[in-house]
N, C-alpha and C positions, 0 to 999 in steps of 0.2 A: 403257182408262181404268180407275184405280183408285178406290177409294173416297172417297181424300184428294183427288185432283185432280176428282170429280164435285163433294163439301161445296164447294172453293172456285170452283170455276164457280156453283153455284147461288147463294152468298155473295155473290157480285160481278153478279149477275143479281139479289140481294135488294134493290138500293134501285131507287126509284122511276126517275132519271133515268140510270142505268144500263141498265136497261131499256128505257127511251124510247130511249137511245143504240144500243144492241144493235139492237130492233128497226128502227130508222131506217137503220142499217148493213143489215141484210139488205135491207130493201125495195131499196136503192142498189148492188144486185149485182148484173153485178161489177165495176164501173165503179168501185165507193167514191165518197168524199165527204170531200174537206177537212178538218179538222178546225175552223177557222173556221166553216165552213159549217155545220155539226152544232150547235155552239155558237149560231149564229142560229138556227135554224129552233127550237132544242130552248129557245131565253130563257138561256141558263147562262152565264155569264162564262167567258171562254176559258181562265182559268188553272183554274177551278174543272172546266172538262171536258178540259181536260189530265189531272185527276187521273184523276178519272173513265174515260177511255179508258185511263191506265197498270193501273188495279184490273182494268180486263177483256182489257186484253192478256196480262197476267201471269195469269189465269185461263185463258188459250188461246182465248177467245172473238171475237175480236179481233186486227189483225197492219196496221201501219205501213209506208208506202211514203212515200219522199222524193222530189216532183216540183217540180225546182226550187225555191223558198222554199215551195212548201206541203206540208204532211204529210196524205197522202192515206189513210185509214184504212177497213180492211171488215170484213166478220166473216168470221171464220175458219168456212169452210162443213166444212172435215176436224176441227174441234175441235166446232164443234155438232154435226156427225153422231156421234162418237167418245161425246160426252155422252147424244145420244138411244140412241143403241145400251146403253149403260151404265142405263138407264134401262128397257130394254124385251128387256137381252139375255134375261132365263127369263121373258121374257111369257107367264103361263098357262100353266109348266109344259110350254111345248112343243107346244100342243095349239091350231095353227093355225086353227083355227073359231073360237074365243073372239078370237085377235087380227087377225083378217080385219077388224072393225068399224077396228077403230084405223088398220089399214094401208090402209083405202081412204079414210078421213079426211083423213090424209097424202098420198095421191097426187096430188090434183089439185093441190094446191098447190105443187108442186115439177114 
């Protein structure tokens, strides 16, 4: 990942219901969730989280499956890891004891 495609991931991670979206999408992995359905649980009108999922699928965050009339929607887990990596590739310099805290933060939750 470069520097342009990390700004516009964080960008499309920057509003509120984007976010909401995003994370709702991972917790639903890897099954995904409707896109109607996101729309109910999140309050948002369907055309307004239409948008909303086209801003984070064009950031790589996000990725579209057609199951008969419903569009079933998840988060892209190879575009978040590609992000976090981008994020923590010269963690410290390279100097494994300083990011041992962070990396066992992250384990149990995956």
């Amino acid at each position: 990942m470069d520097s342009d495609s990390a700004i516009i991931a964080f960008g499309a991670l920057a509003q509120t219901t984007r976010l909401d979206t995003f994370r709702l999408l991972v917790r639903h992995e890897p099954g995904g969730i409707a896109a109607g359905e996101i729309a109910r649980q999140l309050n948002v009108p369907q055309n307004t989280m239409s948008a909303h999922l086209g801003v984070l699928a064009r950031a790589g965050l996000v990725r579209s499956e057609r199951h008969s009339r419903s569009i079933v929607y998840r988060a892209d887990l190879d575009g978040v890891r590609a992000l976090m990596l981008f994020l923590v590739k010269d963690c410290c310099a390279g100097n494994a004891d300083l990011c041992a805290p962070l990396l066992a933060e992250l384990t149990p939750c995956c």
